[in-house]
C-alpha positions in Angstrom: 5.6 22.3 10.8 2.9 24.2 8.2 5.8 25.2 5.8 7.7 21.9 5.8 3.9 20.5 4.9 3.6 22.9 2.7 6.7 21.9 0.9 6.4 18.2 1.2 2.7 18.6 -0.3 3.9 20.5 -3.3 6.7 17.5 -4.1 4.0 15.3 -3.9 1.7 17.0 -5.9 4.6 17.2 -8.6 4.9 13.3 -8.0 1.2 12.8 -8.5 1.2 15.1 -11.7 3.8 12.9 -12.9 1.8 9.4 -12.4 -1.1 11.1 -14.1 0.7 11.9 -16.5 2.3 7.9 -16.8 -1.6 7.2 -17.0 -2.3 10.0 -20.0 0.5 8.1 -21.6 0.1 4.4 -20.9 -3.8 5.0 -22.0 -2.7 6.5 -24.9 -0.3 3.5 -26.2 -2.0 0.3 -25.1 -5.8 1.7 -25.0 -7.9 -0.1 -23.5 -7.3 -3.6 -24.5 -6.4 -7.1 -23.2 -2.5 -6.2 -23.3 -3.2 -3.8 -20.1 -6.1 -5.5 -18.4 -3.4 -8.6 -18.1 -0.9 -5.9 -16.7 -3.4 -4.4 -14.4 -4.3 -8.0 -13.1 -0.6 -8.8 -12.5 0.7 -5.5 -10.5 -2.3 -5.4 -8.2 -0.7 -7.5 -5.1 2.7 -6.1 -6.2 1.2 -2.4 -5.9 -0.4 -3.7 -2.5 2.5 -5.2 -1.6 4.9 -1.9 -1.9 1.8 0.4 -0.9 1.3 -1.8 2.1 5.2 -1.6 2.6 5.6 2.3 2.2 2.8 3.0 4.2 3.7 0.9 7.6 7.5 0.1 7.5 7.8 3.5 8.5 5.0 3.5 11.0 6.8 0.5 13.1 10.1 1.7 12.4 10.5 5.4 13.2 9.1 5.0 17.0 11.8 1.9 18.1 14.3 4.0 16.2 13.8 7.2 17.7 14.0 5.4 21.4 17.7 3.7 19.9 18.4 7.4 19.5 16.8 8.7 22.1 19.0 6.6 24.6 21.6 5.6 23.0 23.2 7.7 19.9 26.1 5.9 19.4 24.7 2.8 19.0 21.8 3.8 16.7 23.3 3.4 13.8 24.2 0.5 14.0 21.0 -0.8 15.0 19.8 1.0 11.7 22.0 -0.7 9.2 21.8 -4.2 10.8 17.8 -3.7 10.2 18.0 -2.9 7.0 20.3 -5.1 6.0 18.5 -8.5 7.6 14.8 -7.0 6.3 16.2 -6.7 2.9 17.3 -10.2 3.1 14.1 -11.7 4.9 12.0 -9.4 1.8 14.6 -11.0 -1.2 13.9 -14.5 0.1 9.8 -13.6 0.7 9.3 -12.5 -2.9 11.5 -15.3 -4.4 8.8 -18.0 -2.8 6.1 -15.8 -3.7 7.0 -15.8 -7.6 6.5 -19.7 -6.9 2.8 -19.4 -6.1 2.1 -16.5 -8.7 -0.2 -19.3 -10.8 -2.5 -20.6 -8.2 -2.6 -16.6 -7.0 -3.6 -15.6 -10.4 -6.3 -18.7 -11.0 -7.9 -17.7 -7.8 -8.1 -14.3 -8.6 -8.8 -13.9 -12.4 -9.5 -17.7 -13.3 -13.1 -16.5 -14.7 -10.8 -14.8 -18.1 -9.4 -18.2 -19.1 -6.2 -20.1 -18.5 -4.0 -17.4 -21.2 -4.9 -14.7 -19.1 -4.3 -16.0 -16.0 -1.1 -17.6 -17.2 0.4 -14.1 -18.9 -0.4 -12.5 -15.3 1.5 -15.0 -13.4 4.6 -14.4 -15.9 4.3 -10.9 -14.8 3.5 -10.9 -11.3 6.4 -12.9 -10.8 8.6 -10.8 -11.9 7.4 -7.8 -9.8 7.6 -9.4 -6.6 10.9 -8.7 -7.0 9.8 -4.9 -6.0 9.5 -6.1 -2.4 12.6 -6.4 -1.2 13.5 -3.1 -2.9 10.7 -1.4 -1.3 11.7 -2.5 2.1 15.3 -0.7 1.3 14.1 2.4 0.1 11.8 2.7 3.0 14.2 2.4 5.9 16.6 4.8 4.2 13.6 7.3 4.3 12.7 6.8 7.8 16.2 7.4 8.7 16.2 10.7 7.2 12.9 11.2 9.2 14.6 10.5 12.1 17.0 13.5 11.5 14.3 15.9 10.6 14.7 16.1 6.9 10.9 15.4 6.0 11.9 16.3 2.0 14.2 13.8 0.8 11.8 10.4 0.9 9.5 12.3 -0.9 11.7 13.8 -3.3 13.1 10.7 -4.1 9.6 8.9 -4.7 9.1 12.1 -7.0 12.6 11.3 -8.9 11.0 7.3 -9.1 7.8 8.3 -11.3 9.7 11.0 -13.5 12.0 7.6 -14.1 8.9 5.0 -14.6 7.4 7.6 -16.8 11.4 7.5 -19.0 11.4 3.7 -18.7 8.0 3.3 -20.1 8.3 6.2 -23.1 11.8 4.8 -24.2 11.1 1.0 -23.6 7.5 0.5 -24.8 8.3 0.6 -29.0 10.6 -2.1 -28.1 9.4 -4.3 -25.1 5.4 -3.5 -25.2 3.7 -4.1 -22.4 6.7 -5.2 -20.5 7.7 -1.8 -20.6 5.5 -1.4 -17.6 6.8 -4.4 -15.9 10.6 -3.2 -16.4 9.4 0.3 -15.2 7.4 -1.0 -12.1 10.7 -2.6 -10.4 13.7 -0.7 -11.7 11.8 3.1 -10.3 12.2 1.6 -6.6 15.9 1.1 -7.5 16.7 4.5 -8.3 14.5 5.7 -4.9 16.8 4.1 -3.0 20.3 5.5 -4.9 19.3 8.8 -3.8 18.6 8.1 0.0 21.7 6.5 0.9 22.9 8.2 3.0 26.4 9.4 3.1 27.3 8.1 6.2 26.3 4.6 5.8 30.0 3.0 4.6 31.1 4.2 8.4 27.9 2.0 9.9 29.0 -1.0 11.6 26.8 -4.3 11.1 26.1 -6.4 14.2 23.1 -9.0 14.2 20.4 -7.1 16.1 17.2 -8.2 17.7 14.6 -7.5 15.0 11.8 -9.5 16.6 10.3 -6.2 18.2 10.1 -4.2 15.0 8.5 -7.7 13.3 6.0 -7.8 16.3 5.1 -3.7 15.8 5.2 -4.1 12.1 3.4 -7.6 11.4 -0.1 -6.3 12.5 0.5 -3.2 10.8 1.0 -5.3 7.5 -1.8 -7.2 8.5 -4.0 -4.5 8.6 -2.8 -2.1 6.3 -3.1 -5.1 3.3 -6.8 -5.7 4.6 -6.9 -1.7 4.0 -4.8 -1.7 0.6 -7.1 -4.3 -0.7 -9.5 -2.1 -2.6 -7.4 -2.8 -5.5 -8.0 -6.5 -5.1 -11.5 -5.6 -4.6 -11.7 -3.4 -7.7 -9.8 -5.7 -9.9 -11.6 -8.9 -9.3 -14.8 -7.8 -9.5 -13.6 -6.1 -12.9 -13.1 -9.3 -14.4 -16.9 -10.1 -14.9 -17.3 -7.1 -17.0 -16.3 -6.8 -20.8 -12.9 -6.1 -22.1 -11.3 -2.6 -21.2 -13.4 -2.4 -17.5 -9.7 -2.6 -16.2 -8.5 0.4 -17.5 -11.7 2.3 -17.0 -11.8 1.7 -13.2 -8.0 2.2 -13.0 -8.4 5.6 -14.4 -11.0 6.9 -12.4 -9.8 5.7 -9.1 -6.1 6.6 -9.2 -8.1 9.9 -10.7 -9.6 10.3 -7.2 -7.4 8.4 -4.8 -4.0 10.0 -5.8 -5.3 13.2 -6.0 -7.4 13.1 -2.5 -4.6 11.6 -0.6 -1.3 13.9 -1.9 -3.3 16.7 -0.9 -3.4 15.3 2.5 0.0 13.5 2.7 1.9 16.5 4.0 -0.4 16.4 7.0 0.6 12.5 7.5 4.1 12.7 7.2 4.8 15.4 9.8 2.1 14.2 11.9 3.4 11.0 12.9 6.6 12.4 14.2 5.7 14.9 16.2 3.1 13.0 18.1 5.3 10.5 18.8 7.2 13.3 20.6 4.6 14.9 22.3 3.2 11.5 23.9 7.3 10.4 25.0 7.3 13.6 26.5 4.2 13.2 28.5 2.5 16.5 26.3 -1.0 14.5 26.0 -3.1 17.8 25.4 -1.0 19.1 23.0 -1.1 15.9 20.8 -4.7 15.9 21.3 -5.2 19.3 19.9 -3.2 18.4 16.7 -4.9 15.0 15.9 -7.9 17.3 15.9 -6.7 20.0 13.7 -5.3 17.5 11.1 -8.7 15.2 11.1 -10.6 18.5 10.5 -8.2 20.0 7.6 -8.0 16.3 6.4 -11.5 15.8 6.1 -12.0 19.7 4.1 -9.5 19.1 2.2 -10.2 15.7 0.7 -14.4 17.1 0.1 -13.0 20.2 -1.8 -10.6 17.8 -4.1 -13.8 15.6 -4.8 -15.9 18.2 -6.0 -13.4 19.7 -8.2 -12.8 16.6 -9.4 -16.5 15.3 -9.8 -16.7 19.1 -11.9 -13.4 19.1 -13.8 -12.5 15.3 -14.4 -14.9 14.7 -17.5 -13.2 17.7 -18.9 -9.7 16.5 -18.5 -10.3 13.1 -19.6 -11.8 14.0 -22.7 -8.7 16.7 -23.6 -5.7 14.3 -22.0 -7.0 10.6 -22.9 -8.3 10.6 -25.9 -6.2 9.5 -28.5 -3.6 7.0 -29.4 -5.4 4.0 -28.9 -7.7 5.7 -26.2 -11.1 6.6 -28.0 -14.0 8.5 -27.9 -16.3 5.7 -25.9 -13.3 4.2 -23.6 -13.5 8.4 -22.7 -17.1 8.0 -22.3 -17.4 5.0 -20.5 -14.7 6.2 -17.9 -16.6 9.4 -17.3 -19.3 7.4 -16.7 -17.9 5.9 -14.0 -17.0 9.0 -12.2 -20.0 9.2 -9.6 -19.5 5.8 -8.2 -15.9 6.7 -6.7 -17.4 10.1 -4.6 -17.5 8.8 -1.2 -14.3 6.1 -1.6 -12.5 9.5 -2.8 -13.0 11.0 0.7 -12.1 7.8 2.4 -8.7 7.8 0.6 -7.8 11.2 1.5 -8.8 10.8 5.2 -7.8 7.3 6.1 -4.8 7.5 7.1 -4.6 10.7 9.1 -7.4 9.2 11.3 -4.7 6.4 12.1 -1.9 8.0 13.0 -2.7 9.0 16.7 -3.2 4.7 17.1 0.2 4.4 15.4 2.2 7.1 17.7 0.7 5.1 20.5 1.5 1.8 19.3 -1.9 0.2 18.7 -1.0 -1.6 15.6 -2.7 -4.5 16.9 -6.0 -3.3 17.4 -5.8 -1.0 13.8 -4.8 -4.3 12.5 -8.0 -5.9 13.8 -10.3 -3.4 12.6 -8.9 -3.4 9.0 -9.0 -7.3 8.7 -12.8 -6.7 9.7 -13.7 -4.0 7.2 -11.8 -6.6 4.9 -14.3 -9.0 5.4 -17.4 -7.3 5.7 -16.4 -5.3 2.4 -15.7 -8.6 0.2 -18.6 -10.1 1.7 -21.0 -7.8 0.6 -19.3 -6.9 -2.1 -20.2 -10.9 -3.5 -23.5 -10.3 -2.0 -24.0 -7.3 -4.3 -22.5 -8.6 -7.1 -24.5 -11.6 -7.0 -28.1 -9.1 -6.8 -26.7 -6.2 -8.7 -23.8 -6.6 -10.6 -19.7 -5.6 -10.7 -19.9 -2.0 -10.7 -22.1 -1.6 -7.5 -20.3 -4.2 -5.9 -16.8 -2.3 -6.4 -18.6 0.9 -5.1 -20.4 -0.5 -2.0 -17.2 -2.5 -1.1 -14.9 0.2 -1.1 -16.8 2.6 0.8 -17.5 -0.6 3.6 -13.8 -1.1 3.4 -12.8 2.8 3.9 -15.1 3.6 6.2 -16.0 0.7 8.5 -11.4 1.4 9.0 -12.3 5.1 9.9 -14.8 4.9 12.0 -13.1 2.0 13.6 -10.1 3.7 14.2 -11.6 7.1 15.7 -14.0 4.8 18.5 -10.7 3.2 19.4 -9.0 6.8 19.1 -11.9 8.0 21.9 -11.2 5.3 23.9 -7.1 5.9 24.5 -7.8 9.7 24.6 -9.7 9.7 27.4 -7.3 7.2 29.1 -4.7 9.6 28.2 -6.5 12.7 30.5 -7.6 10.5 33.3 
């Protein structure tokens, strides 16, 4: 189990290098200038939307598939390819009414920048929706090679989709601009999914399966996890009552902290998962316990260390990596200004979602779903309370750590609660 972490953490580390290294790049040929504030805007709720996807299509999945294969082998299969094949369909038709609403969406969201802004970032968010369906693919065809114990190739697929986004945008942006990005953002997913077909799949037989109880594990999870996922919402909204270029400054620093916190601890969530599911079908309650434990401890150490590094090293790297292009001097400035306010939502995002995953093997979507759609509300609404006393920038902060936080301590009461109903 620690080596095949050990391996999945290094491909996502390469991943994470990679997306960084999209940032250096994007920074560097846009700046920080309306151009990528409207892009920002539009692939927030798309970014959710696959984030949201990525992170609990899995989650609902891997458990009612494992039983399918558990009890019946022959049949799981086929079980596997009818789900994919109606989600991908239910997804298609999702986003293709969701590209409808993309105007009111925007107004609500960003209406304070004008009618052109909000009118560019409907054009665009439109278009990305279209990532949904795509996202929904390339997740089941991950979760199938979970199922057969090859923890790599997901991840090494998602690595082989940012080395591709970074292409797109490098080959496309003297031509298309800022639709580069767009282009990027959707076609990335595509090639995730050529490379987790799996080679058996044109022997699957389709037959119309009951999807209702995967929808009724996975709906809450969506629920919740969007709630949870909503601290780019969060970030991005408030960002539009500050001047030109606050976009890209807040986007920097937080995918600074939150990709780097969380690949360093998503070896730990990717083999956890799995295995308690295991331990709790097979009755091995203390066992599971123990390694909930272990992995909330290393997550929790881990994600501190990153911060301070990063907290000591980032004003470095931004300055040497950034600047130039169309990046300058102050954007760098003004970014590593911004640095302190993102210590404690840095830990949250490393931690989160190890501190779920014992709720998830035990099929508590429900109730996680619950507690993320309150630390949804309690975050925006102080958040407006904030921002109304104090301004955008403490509002972001203080609503992101509410968000984070009130979820993990949530989660861990309710975690107490089943354990000990687990050892009576």
């Amino acid at each position: 189990m620690i080596k095949k972490g050990i391996l999945i953490t290094i491909i996502f580390v390469i991943s994470t290098f990679i997306q960084l290294l999209s940032q250096i790049i994007i920074t560097r040929i846009f700046g920080a200038k309306l151009d990528i504030d409207i892009f920002l805007a539009a692939v927030a709720i798309p970014t959710i939307a696959v984030t949201v996807i990525y992170g609990t299509l899995n989650d609902a999945f891997l458990p009612l598939y494992g039983e399918k294969k558990a009890s019946n082998p022959e049949k799981s299969d086929e079980y596997f390819i009818s789900s994919l094949i109606t989600l991908g369909t239910i997804s298609f038709v999702i986003a293709w009414i969701f590209s409808f609403f993309t105007n009111p969406i925007s107004a609500f969201l960003y209406g304070n920048r004008g009618e052109e802004f909000v009118k560019n970032v409907a054009v665009q968010m439109s278009y990305m929706s279209f990532s949904l369906p795509l996202s929904v693919i390339a997740t089941l065809l991950g979760a199938y090679y979970y199922t057969h114990k090859k923890f790599s190739r997901f991840p090494f697929a998602q690595l082989i989709g940012s080395l591709t986004n970074l292409l797109l945008i490098v080959i496309l942006a003297p031509y298309l601009g800022i639709f580069s990005l767009v282009i990027a953002f959707v076609i990335n997913i595509f090639f995730q999914i050529i490379l987790v077909i799996p080679k058996a799949i044109i022997n699957f037989k389709f037959k119309l399966v009951n999807v209702l109880p995967l929808f009724i594990a996975w709906i809450p999870l969506i629920i919740g996890n969007f709630a949870l996922r909503s601290d780019i919402l969060l970030m991005r909204s408030f960002a539009s009552n500050l001047p030109e270029g606050y976009f890209v400054y807040l986007n920097l620093v937080s995918k600074i902290f939150a990709l780097s916190t969380s690949v360093m601890t998503i070896g730990i969530q990717v083999l956890l998962l799995p295995h308690l599911v295991d331990y709790f079908s097979q009755k091995l309650h203390e066992k599971a316990i123990a390694n909930v434990a272990k992995a909330k401890i290393i997550a929790v150490f881990i994600s501190i260390i990153v911060t301070i590094l990063l907290i000591l090293l980032a004003p470095l790297a931004i300055n040497i990596l950034f600047v130039g292009g169309k990046f300058s001097q102050e954007d760098a400035r003004i970014t590593i200004s911004l640095l302190p306010l993102f210590v404690l939502p840095a830990i949250g995002w490393g931690v989160n979602a190890v501190f779920f995953q014992p709720l998830l093997a035990l099929r508590k979507q429900y109730q996680l779903g619950l507690i993320n759609i309150f630390a949804l509300f309690i975050s925006w609404t102080s958040a407006w309370f904030i921002n109304k006393y104090l301004g955008p920038l403490p509002a972001i902060t203080w609503g992101l750590i509410i968000l984070l936080f009130t979820g993990i301590i949530g989660s861990e009461i309710l975690w107490h609660y089943y354990k000990k109903k687990l050892l009576s």
